[in-house]
PASEBA-1860 file (N, C-alpha, C; in nm, 3 decimals):
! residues 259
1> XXXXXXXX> 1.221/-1.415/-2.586/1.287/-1.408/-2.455/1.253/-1.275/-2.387 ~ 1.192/-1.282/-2.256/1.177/-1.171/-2.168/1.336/-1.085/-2.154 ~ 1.325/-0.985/-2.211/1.430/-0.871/-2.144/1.396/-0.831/-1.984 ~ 1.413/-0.890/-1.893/1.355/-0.819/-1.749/1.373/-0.695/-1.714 ~ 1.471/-0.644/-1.737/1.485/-0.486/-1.699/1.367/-0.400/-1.780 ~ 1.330/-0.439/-1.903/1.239/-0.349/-1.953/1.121/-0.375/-1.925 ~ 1.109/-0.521/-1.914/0.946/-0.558/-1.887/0.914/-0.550/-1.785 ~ 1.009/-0.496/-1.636/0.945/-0.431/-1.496/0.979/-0.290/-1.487
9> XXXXXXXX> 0.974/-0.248/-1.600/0.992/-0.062/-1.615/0.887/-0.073/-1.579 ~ 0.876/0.055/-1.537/0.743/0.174/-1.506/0.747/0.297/-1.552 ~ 0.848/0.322/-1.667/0.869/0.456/-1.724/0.732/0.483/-1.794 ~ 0.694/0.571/-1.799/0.581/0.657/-1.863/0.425/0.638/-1.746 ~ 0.465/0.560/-1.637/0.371/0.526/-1.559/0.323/0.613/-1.450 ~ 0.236/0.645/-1.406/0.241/0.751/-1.285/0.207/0.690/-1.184 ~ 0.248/0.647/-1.039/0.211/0.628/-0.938/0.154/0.690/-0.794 ~ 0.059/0.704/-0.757/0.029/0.747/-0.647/0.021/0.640/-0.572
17> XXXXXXXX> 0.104/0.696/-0.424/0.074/0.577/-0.304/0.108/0.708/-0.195 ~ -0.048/0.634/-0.104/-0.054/0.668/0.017/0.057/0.592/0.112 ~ 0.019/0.664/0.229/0.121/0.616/0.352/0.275/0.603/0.309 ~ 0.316/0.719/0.189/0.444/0.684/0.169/0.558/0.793/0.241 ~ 0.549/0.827/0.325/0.613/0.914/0.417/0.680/0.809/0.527 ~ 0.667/0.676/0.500/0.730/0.631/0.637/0.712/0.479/0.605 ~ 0.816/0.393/0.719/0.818/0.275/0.659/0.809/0.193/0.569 ~ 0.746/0.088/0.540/0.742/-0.005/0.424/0.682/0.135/0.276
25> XXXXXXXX> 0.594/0.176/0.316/0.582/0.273/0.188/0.648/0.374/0.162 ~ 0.754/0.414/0.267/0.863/0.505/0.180/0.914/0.398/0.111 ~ 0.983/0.304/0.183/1.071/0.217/0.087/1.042/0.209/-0.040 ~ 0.858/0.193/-0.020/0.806/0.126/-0.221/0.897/0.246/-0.293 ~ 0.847/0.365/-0.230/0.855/0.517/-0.249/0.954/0.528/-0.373 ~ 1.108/0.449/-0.320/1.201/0.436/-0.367/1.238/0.326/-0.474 ~ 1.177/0.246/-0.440/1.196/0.133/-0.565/1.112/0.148/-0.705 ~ 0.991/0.206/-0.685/0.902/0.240/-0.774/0.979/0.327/-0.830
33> XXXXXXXX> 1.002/0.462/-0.797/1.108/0.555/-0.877/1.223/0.533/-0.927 ~ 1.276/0.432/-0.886/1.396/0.382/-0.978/1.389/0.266/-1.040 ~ 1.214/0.222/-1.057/1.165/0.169/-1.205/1.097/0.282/-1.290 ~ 1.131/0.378/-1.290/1.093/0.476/-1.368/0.991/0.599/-1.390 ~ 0.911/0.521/-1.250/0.745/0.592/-1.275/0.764/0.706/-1.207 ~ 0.709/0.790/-1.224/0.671/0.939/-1.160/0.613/0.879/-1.037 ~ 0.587/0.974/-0.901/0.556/0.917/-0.802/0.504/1.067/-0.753 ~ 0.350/1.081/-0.690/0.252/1.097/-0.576/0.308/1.072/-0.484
41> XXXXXXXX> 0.358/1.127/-0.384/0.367/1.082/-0.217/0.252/1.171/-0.139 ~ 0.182/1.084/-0.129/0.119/1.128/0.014/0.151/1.039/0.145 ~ 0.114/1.202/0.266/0.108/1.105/0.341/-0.007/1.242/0.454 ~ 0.014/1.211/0.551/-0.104/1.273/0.692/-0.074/1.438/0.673 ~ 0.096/1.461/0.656/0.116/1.573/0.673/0.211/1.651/0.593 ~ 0.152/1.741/0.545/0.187/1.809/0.403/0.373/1.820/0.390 ~ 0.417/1.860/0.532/0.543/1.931/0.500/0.611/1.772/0.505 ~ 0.610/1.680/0.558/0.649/1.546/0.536/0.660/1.502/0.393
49> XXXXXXXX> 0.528/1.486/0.320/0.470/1.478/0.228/0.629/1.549/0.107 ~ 0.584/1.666/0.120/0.704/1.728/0.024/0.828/1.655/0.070 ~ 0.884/1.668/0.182/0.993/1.682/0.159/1.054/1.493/0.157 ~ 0.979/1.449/0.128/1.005/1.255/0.085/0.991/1.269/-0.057 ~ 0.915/1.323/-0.094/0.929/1.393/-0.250/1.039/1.457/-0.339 ~ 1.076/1.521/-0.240/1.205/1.589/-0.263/1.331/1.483/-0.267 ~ 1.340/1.413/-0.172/1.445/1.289/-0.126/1.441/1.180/-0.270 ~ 1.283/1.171/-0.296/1.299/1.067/-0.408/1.307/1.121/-0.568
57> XXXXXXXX> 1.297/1.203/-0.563/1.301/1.333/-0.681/1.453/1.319/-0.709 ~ 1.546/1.317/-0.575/1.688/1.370/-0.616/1.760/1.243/-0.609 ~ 1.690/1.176/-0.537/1.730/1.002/-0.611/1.762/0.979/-0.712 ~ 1.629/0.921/-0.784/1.599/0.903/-0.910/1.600/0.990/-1.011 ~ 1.548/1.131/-0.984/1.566/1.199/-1.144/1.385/1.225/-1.100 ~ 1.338/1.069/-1.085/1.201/1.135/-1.163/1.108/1.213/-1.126 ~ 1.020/1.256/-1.148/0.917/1.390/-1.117/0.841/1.372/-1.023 ~ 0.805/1.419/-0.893/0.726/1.355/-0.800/0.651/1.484/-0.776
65> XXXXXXXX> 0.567/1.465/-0.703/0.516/1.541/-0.637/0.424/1.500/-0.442 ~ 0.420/1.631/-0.365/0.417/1.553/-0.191/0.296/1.602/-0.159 ~ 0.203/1.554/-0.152/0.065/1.582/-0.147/0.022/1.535/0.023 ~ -0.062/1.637/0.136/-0.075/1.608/0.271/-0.202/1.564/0.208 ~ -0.274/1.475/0.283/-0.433/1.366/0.266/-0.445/1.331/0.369 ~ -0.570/1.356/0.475/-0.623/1.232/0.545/-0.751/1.153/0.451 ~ -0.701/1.017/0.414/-0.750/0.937/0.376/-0.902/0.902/0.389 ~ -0.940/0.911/0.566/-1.081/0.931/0.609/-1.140/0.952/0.542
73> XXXXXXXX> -1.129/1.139/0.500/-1.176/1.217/0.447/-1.211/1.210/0.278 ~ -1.289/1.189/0.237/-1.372/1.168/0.061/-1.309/1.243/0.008 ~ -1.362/1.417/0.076/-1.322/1.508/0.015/-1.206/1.513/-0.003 ~ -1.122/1.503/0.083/-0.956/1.515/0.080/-0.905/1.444/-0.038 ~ -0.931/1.317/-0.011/-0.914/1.204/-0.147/-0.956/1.203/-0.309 ~ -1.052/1.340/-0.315/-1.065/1.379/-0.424/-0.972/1.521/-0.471 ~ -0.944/1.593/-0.365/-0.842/1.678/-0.407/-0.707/1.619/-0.416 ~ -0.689/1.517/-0.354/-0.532/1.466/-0.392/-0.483/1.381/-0.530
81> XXXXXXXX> -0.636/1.377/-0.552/-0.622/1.311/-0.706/-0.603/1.467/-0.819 ~ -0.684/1.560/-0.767/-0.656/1.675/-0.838/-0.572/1.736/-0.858 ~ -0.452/1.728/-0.719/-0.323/1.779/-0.749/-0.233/1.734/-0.793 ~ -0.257/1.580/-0.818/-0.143/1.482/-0.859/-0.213/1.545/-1.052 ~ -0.310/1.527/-1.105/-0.376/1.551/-1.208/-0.296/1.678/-1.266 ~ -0.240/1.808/-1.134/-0.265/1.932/-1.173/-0.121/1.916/-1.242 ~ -0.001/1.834/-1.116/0.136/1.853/-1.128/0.184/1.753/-1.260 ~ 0.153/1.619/-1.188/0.217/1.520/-1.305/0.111/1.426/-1.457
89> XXXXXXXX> -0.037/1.435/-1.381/-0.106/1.371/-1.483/-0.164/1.301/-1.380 ~ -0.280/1.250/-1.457/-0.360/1.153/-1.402/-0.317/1.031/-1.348 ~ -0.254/0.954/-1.248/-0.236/0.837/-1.225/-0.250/0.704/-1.246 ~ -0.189/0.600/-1.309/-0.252/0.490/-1.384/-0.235/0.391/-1.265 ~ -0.150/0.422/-1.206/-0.113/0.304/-1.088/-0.139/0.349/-0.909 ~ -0.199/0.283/-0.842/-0.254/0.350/-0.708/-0.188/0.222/-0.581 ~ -0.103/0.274/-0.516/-0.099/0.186/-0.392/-0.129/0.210/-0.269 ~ -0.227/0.160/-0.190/-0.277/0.202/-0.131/-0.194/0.132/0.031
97> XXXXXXXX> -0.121/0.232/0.073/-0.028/0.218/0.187/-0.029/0.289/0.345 ~ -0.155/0.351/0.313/-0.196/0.405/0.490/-0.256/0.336/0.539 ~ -0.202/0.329/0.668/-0.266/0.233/0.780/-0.221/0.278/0.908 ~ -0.309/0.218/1.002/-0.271/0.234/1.186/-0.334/0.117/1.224 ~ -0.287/0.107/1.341/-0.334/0.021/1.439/-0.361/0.063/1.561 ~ -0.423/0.025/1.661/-0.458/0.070/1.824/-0.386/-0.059/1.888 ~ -0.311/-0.061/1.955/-0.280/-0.154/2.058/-0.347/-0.174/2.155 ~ -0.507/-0.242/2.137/-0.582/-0.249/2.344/-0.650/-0.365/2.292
105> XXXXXXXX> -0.720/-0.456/2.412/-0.802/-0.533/2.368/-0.916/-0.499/2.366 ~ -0.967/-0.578/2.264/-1.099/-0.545/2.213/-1.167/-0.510/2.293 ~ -1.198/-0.566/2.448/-1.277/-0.531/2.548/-1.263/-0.373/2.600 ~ -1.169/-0.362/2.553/-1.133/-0.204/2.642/-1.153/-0.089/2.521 ~ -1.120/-0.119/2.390/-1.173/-0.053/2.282/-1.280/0.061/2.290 ~ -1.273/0.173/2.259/-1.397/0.248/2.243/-1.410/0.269/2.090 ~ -1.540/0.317/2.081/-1.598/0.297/1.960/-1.506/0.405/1.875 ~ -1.485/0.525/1.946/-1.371/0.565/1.849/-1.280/0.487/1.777
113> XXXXXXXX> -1.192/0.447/1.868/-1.080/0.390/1.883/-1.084/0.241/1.758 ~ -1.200/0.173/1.765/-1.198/0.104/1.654/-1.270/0.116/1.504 ~ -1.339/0.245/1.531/-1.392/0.336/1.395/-1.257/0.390/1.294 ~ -1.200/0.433/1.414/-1.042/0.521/1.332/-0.994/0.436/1.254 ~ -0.962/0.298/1.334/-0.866/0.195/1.256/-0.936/0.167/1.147 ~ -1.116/0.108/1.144/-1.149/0.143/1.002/-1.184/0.230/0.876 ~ -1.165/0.335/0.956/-1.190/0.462/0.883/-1.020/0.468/0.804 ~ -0.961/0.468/0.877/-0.794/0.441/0.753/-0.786/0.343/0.669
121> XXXXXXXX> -0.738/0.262/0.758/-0.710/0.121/0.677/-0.828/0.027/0.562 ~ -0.958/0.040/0.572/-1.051/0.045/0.491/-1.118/0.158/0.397 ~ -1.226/0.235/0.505/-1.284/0.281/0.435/-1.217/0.368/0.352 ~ -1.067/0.418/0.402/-0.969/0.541/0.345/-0.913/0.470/0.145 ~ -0.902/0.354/0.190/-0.847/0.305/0.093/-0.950/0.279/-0.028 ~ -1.109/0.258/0.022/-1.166/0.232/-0.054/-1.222/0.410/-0.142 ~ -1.185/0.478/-0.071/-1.182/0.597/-0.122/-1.089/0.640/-0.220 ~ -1.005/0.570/-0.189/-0.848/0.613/-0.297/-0.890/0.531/-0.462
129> XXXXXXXX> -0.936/0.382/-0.454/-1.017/0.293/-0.526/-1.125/0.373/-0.619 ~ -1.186/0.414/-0.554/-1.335/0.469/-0.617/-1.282/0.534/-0.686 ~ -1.220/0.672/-0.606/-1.177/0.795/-0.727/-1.074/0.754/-0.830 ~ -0.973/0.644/-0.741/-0.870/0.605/-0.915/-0.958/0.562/-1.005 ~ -1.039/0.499/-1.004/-1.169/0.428/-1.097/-1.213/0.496/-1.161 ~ -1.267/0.588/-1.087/-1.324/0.690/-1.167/-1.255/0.760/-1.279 ~ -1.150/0.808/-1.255/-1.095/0.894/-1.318/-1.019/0.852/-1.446 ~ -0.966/0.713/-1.425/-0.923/0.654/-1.552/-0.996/0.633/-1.633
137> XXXXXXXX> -1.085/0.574/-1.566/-1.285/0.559/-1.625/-1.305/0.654/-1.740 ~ -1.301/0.767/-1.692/-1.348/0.872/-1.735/-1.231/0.885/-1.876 ~ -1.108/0.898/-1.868/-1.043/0.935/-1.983/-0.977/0.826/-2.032 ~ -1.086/0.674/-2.011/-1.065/0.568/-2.120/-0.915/0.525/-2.114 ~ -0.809/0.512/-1.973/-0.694/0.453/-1.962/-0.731/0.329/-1.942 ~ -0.691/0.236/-2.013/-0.664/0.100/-2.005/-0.543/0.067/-1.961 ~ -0.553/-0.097/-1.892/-0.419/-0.147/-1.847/-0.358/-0.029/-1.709 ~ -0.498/-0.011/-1.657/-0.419/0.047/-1.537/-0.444/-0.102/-1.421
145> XXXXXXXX> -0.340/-0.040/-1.292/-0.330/-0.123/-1.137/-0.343/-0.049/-1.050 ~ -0.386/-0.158/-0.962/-0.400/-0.061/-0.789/-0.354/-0.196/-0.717 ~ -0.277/-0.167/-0.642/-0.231/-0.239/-0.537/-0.254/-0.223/-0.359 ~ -0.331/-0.311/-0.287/-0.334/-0.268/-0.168/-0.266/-0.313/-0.122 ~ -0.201/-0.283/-0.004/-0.122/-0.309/0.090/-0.173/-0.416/0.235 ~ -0.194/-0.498/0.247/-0.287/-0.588/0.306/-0.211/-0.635/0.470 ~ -0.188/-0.721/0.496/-0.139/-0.792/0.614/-0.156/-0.936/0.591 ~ -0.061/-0.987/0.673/-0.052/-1.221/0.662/-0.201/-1.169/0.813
153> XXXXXXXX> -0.205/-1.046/0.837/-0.356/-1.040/0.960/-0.479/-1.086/0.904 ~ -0.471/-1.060/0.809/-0.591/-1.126/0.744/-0.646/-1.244/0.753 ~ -0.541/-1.312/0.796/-0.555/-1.474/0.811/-0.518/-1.542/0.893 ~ -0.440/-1.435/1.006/-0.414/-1.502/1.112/-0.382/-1.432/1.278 ~ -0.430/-1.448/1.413/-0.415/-1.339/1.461/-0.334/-1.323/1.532 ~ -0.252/-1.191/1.517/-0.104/-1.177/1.548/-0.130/-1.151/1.747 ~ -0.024/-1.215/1.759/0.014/-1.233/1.900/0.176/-1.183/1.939 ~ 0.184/-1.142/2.039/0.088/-1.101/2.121/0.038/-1.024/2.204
161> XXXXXXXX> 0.058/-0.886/2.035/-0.045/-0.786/2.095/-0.167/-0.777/2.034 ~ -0.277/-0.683/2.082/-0.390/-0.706/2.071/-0.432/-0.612/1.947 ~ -0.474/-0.686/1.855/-0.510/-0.551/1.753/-0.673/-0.651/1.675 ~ -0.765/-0.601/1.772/-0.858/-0.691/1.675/-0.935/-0.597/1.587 ~ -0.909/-0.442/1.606/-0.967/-0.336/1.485/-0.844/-0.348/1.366 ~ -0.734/-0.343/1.378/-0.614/-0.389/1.262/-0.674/-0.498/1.178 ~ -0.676/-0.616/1.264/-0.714/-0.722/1.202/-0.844/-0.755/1.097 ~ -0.950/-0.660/1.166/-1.037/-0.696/1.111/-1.071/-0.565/0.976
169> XXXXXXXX> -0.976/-0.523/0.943/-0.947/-0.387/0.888/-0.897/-0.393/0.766 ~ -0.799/-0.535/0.807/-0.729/-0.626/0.691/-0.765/-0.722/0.587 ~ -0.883/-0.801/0.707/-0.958/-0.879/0.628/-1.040/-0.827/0.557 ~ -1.122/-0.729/0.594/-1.215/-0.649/0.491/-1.109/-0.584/0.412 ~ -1.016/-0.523/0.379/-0.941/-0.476/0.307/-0.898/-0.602/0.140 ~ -0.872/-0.710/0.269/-0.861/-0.805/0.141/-0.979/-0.867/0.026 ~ -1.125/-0.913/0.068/-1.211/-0.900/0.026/-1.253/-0.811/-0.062 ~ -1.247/-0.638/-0.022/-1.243/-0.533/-0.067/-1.138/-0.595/-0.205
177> XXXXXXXX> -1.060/-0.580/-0.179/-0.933/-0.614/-0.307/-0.980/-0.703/-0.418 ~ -1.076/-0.830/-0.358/-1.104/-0.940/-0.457/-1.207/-0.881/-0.556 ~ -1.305/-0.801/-0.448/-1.434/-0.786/-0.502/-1.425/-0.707/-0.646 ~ -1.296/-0.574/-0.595/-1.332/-0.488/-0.748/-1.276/-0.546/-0.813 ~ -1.136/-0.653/-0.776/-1.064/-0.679/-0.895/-1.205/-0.774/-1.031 ~ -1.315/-0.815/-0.930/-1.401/-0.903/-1.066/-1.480/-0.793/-1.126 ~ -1.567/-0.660/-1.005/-1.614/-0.533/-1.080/-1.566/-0.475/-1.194 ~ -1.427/-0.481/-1.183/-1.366/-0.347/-1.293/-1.281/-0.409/-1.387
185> XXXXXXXX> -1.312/-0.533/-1.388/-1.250/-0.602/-1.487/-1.275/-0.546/-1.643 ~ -1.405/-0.488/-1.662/-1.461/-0.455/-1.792/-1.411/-0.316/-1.799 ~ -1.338/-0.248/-1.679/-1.287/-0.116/-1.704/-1.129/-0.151/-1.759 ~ -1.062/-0.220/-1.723/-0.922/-0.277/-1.758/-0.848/-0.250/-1.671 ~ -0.883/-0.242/-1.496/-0.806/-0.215/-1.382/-0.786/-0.389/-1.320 ~ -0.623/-0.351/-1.327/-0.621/-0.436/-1.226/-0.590/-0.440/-1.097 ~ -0.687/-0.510/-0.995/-0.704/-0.502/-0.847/-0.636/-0.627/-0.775 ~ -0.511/-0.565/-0.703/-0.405/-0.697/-0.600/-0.385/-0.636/-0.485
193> XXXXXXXX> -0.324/-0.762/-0.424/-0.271/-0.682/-0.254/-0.159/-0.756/-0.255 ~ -0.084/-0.727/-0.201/0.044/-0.745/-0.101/0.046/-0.794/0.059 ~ 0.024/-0.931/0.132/0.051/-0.918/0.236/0.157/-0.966/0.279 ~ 0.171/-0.851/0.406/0.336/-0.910/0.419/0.305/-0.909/0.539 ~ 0.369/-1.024/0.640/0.398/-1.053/0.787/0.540/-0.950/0.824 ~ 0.573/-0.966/0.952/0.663/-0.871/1.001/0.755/-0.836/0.982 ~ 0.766/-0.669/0.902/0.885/-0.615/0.844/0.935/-0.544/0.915 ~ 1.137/-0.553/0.979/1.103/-0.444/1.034/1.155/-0.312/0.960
201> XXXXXXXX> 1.140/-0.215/1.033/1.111/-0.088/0.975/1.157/0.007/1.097 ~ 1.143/0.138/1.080/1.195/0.206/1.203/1.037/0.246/1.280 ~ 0.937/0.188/1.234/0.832/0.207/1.346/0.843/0.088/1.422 ~ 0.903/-0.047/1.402/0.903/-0.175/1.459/1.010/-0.169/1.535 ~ 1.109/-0.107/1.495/1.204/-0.081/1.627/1.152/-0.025/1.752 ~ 1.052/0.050/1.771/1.027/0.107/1.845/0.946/0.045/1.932 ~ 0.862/-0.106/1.905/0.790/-0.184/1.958/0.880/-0.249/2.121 ~ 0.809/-0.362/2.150/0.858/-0.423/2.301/0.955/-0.513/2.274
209> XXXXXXXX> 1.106/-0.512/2.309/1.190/-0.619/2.231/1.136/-0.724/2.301 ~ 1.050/-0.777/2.391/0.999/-0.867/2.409/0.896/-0.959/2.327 ~ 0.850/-0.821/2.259/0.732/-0.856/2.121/0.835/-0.959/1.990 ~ 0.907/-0.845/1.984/1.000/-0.902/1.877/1.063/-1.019/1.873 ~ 1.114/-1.045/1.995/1.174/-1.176/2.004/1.057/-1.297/1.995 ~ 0.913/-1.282/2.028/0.818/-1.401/2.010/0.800/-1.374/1.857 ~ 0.791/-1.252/1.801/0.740/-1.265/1.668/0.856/-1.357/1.584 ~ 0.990/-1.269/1.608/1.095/-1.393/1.513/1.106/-1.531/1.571
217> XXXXXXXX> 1.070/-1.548/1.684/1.035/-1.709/1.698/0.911/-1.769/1.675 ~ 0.831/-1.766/1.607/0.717/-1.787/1.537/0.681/-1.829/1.401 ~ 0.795/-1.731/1.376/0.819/-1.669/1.215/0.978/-1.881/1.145 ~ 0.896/-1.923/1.055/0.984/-2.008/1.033/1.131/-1.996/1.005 ~ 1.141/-1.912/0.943/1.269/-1.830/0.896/1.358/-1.793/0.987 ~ 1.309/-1.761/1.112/1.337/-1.693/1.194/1.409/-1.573/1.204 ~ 1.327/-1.495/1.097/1.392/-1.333/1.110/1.273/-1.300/1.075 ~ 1.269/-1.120/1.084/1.185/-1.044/1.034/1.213/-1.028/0.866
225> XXXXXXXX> 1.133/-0.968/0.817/1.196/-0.964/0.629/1.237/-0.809/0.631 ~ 1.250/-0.745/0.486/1.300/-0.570/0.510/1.220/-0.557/0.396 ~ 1.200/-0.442/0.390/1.103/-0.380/0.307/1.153/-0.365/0.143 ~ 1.279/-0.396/0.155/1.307/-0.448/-0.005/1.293/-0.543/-0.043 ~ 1.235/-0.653/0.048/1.223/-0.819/-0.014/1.080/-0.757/-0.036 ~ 0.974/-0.677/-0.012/0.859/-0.678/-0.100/0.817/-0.613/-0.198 ~ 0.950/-0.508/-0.287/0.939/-0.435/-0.371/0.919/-0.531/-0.509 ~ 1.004/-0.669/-0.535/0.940/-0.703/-0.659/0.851/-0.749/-0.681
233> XXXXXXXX> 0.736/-0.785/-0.539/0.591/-0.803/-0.570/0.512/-0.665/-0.638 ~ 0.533/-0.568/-0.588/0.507/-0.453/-0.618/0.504/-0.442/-0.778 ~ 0.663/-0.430/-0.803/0.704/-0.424/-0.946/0.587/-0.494/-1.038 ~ 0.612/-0.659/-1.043/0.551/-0.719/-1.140/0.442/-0.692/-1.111 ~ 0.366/-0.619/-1.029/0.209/-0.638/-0.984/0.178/-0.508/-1.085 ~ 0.263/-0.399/-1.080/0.259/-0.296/-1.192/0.294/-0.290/-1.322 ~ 0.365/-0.356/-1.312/0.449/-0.405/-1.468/0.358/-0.428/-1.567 ~ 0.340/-0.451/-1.725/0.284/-0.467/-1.762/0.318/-0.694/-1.814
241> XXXXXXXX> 0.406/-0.700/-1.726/0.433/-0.857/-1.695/0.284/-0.890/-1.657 ~ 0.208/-0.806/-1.553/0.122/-0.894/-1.458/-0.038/-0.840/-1.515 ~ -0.063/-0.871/-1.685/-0.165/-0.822/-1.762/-0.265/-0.936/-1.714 ~ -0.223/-1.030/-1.691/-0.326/-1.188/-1.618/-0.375/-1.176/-1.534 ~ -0.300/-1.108/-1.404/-0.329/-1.167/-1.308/-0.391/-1.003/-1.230 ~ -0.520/-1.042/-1.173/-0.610/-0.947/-1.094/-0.602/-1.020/-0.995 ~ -0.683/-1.019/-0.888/-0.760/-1.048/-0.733/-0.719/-1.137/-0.661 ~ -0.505/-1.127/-0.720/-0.473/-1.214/-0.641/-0.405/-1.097/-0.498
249> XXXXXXXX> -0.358/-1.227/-0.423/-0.314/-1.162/-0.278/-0.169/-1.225/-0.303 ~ -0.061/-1.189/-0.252/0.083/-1.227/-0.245/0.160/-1.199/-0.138 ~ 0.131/-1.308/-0.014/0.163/-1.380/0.112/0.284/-1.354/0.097 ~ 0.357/-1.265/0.190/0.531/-1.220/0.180/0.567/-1.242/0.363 ~ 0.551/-1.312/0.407/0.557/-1.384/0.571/0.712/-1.462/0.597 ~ 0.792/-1.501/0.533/0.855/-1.605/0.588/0.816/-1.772/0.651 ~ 0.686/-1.766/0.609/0.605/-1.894/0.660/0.513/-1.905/0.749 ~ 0.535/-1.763/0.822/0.466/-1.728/0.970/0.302/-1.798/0.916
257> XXX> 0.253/-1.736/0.814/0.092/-1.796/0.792/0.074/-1.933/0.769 ~ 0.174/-2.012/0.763/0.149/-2.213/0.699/0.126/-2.268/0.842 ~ 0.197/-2.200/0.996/0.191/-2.294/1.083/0.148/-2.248/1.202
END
C-alpha cells in the first residue's frame, strides 16, 4: 500500500525553478517547500529573488536560497547553477517557470519584440536544461526531473488577445520537452511539462475585465483555475511516484483545449 504523504516527499531533493518571484511560480515556490525540498528561487531581479526566499525559508523551515538570472543569457544560467551548487548543492530537480508575452499582432511585431519572447520562454529554458544535464551528468545523479512549464497555447490559439510570439514559444517549448525527455533517457533525467490554461494570479488581475469575462466563457468549467490546483502535477512529476513516466505533457485547462 502507497503511504502518500511519503511517496510525494521531496525531502533530501533540491529544486531550482525559474520565474519563481511571481505568480503561478511563486505559488510552486510554496508547495514544493512544504514537500520538503530545498528551493533555488530565481527570478529577473536579485533583491526580489532574495527576499521570496526569505518568505519561503520562514514558511517552511527549509533552506532556500534567491538567485537574480536573466535566462537569455548562457552565461548567467551557468552562474546560477553555481550559486545554487555554492549555497545548497547541486540541484536534482529543475522547473523551468520564466516566461513573457508581447500583446500586438503579429503584423505589427518587430523583430525584437518577437526574438525576446523567444529568447525567454525557449531558448532561456533550454539553457536551464543543458546546464541541469550537464551537471548531474557529470556527478552521476540518477533519478533526477525537470519540469517545464508549458501553456493549453500550445495547442490552441488564445483569443482574444494577440500573442503569436507566446504561442509559438510554447509549442517549441513543448517539443523541446518531448525531445530530451527520449535524449537523456540513458542519463536517468526525467523530462515533463505542465500545461495549464487560465490561472488567475495577480498578473491576470491586471488584464481587460473584458478579456476575462470571454476567457471564463470559453473555458467549460466556467472559471479560471488557481495556482494550487497545479501543484500536485508538479509534486508527482517530482516525486519519485513518477519513475515511468518522461515526455509526457499534463493539460490542466478546465476543458478550454477539448472544444
Amino acid at each position: 500500500m502507497i503511504q502518500y504523504e511519503k511517496a510525494f516527499s521531496l525531502k533530501n531533493h533540491i529544486v531550482l525553478i525559474t520565474g519563481a518571484t511571481r505568480g503561478i511560480g511563486r505559488s510552486l515556490a510554496d508547495s514544493i517547500a512544504a514537500a520538503g525540498a530545498d528551493v533555488a528561487i530565481v527570478g529577473t531581479r536579485q533583491e526580489d529573488a532574495e527576499r521570496v526566499a526569505q518568505e519561503v525559508h520562514e514558511l517552511t523551515g527549509v533552506r532556500t536560497v534567491g538567485i537574480g538570472c536573466d535566462v537569455r543569457d548562457s552565461a548567467q544560467v551557468v552562474a546560477m547553477f553555481d550559486r545554487c551548487e555554492q549555497t545548497l548543492g547541486t540541484p536534482d530537480r529543475l522547473l523551468n517557470d520564466a516566461g513573457i508575452t508581447t500583446l500586438k499582432a503579429a503584423i505589427d511585431l518587430s523583430d525584437e519584440e518577437f526574438k525576446n519572447v523567444i529568447d525567454v520562454n525557449l531558448n532561456g529554458a533550454f539553457y536551464c536544461c543543458r546546464e541541469f544535464a550537464r551537471r548531474v551528468v557529470k556527478k552521476g545523479i540518477k533519478g533526477s526531473a525537470i519540469v517545464n512549464l508549458v501553456s493549453n497555447s500550445h495547442c490552441i490559439v488564445t483569443q482574444p488577445q494577440k500573442e503569436s510570439a507566446y504561442n509559438a514559444s510554447k509549442a517549441g517549448l513543448l517539443q523541446l520537452t518531448k525531445t530530451l525527455a527520449i535524449e537523456w533517457i540513458e542519463y536517468g533525467i526525467r523530462v515533463n511539462s505542465v500545461s495549464p490554461g487560465y490561472i488567475f494570479t495577480d498578473m491576470v488581475n491586471k488584464e481587460d475585465p473584458a478579456w476575462i469575462r470571454q476567457w471564463i466563457d470559453s473555458i467549460p468549467m466556467k472559471r479560471m483555475g488557481t495556482p494550487d490546483e497545479l501543484s500536485g502535477a508538479f509534486l508527482y512529476l517530482f516525486s519519485d511516484e513518477s519513475t515511468f513516466t518522461t515526455g509526457c505533457d499534463m493539460l490542466i485547462d478546465g476543458g478550454y483545449s477539448c472544444v
